[in-house]
N, C-alpha and C positions, 0 to 999 in steps of 0.2 A: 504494500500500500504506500503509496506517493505522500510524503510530508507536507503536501499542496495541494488546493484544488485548480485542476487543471482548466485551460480553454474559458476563462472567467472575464475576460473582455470581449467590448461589442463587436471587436475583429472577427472575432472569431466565428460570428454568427451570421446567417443566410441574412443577403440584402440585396437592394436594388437601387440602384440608380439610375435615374432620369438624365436625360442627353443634357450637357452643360452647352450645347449649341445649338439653333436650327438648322436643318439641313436644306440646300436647294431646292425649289421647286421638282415636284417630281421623285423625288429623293424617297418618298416613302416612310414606313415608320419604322426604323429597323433594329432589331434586339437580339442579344446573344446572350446564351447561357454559357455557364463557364463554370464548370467543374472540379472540385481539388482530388488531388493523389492520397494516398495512404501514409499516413496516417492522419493526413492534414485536415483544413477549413478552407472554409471562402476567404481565411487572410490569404493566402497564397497567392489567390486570384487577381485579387484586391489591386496590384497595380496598372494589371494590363486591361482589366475593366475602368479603371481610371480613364486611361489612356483612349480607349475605346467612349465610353459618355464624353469625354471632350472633342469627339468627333462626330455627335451627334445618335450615336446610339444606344439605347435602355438597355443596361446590364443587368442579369440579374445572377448571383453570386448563389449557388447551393450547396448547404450543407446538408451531407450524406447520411441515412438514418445510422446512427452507432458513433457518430462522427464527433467531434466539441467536445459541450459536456455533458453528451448522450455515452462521452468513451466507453462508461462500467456496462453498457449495455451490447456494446461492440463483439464480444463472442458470441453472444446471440444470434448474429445476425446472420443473413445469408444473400449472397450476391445479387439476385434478383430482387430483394429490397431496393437494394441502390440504383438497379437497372429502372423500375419503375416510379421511383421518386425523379430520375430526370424524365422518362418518357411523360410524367404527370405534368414536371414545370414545363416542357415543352408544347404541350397540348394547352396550357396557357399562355404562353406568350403566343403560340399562334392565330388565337381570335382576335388581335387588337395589333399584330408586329407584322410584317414584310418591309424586306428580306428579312430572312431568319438566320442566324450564325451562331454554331455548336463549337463550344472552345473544350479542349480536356486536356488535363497533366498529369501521366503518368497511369494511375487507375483510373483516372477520371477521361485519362485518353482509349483504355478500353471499352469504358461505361459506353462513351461517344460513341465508338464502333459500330457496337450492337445498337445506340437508339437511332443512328442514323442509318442504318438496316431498316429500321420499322418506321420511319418519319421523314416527311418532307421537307427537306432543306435545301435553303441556298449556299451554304458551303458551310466546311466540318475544317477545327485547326486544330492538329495532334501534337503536344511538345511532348517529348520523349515518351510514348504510349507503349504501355505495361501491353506484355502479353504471355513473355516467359521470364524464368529463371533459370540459369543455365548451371544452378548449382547440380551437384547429383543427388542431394535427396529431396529435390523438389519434384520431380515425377515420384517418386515413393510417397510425398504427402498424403493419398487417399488411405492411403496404409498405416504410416505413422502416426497418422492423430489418433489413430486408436492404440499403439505399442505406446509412444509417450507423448499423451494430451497436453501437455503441460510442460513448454519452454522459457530459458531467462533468456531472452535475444540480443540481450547488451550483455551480456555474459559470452554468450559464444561469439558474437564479434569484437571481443576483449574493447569494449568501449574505454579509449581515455579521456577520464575527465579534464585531461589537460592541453588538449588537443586546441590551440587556438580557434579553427575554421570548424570544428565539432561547437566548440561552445560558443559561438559566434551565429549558428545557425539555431541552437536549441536557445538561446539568447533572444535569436528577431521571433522564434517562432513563438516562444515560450517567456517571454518578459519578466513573466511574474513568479516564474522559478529561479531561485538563490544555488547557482551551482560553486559557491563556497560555501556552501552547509555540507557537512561532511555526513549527516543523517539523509540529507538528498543525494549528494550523491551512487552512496551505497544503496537508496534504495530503486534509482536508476538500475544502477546493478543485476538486481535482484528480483527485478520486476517481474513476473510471471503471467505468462500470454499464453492463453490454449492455441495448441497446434490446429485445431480447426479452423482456428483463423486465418491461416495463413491459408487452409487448402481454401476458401472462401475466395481469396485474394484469385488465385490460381485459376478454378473458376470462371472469375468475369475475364481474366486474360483469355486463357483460352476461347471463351464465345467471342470475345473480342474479334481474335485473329480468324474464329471463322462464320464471322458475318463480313467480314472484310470484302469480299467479290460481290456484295448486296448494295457496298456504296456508291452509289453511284455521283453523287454530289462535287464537287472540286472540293479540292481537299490541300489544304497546305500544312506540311511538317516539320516539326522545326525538331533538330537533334541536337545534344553535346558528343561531339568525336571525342570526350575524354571520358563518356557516360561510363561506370563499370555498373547499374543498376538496371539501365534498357542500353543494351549493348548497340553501337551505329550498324556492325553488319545486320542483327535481327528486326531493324527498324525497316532497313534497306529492304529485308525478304517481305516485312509486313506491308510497305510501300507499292511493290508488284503485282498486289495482293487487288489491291482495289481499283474498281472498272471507272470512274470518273477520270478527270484532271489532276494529276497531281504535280504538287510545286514541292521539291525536298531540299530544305536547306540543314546545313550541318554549320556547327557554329565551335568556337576552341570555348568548350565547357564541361563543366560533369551535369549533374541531374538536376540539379534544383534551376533551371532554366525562369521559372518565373517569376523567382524572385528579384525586386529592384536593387539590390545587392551586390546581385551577379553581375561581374564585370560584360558579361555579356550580355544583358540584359534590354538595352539601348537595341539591337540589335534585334533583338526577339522583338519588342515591340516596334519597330517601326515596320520589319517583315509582317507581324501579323495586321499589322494597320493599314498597308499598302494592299495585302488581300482583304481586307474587307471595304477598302474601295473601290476593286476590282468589282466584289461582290455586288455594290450599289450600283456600278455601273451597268450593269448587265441586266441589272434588275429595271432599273431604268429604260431600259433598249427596250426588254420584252412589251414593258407598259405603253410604249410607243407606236 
């Protein structure tokens, strides 16, 4: 048990924002949902939705059922939860939004996969999209959460708590955790996460990668080529995977791509802000 209570600010929590711009004549109403990764929130999101309402489009940021401070409820859950909490928000923004644009990072970029398999979009943006683990006992998970239910995950990737760019990250995400408490950090440590959870995770990757030839929407992907958590070649095979447009940029980064933090960060958002131009643009054409 955490010396903390987690996820306690309003970052953390599902929001929407309304365009800080009007858009051109013709321009439409146009909104995009935006997805976080595992274990995260809609702060993750948070900048590139920024960036996105300043351009004149309604954002709306969701948080995943088991997600914030739903965490203690998180083993519970099971992946088609989250599948249909976005297929849900989507089905609202669509009565009152065109163009429509599907943002996801990481699981949130698998979630996207599969909703935009089952949903009509004008274009899907994938950063770094979960779909495998290329560990070896990750194919064994359907197995192992039943031999041992119950793992310390910072334990077995010997986490240091002194790792500058580690607690730099659990710092922006986590503010209101004291990683110079020495009761916090042992009980990072020690933290205990049922294995189910993880085959959950596995899961939405997998439906992810094969609802993939379903997409047909334009699709633009943004990678870290230093990613060691969504590896560039298996992004690459996921890439070939889908029947629409695709735009695939690779950028010098590891995984956390969305945050404004990341030195490359600049770079992600003005890539995904140039395709959701594109997007208006086209959308515009059709209405013409």
């Amino acid at each position: 048990m955490l010396p903390f209570t987690p996820f306690t600010s309003p970052g953390h929590q599902d929001f929407t924002l309304s365009p800080s711009t009007t858009l051109r004549a013709g321009g439409g109403r146009p909104a995009a949902l935006l997805i976080h990764g595992y274990p995260g929130t809609p702060y993750e999101m948070r900048p590139l939705a920024d960036a996105l309402s300043e351009r004149g489009w309604t954002c709306r940021g969701l948080l995943l059922p088991g997600f914030g401070q739903q965490i203690e409820s998180l083993p519970q859950r099971v992946w088609t939860e989250w599948l249909d909490a976005a297929l849900d928000a989507l089905t609202t923004l669509q009565r009152d939004h065109a163009p429509l644009l599907l943002v996801g990072h990481s699981l949130g970029g698998a979630l996207a996969l599969s909703a935009a398999a089952r949903s009509r979009l004008d274009g899907l943006v994938l950063l770094a999209p979960f779909w495998r683990n290329r560990g070896p006992l990750w194919a064994l998970l359907p197995v192992l959460k039943y031999l041992f239910p119950r793992v310390r995950p910072f334990r077995l990737m010997k986490t240091e708590m002194n790792d500058p760019r580690l607690r730099k990250e659990i710092r922006d995400f986590l503010p209101e955790l004291d990683l110079e408490d020495p009761q916090t950090q042992q009980a990072i440590r020690e933290l205990v996460v049922p294995a189910g959870m993880f085959d959950e995770l596995r899961k939405a990757g997998a439906a992810g990668y094969r609802s993939a030839p379903e997409v047909t929407c334009p699709t633009l992907i943004l990678q870290g080529a230093d990613d060691t958590t969504v590896r560039p070649e298996d992004t690459r095979r996921l890439a070939r995977r889908l029947s629409g447009t695709v735009h695939r940029i690779e950028v010098q980064a590891g995984h956390e791509l969305v945050f404004a933090a990341s030195p490359s960060f600049s770079k992600v958002r003005e890539s995904v802000l140039a395709f959701a131009e594109e997007i208006l643009v086209e959308s515009r054409q059709r209405r013409e």
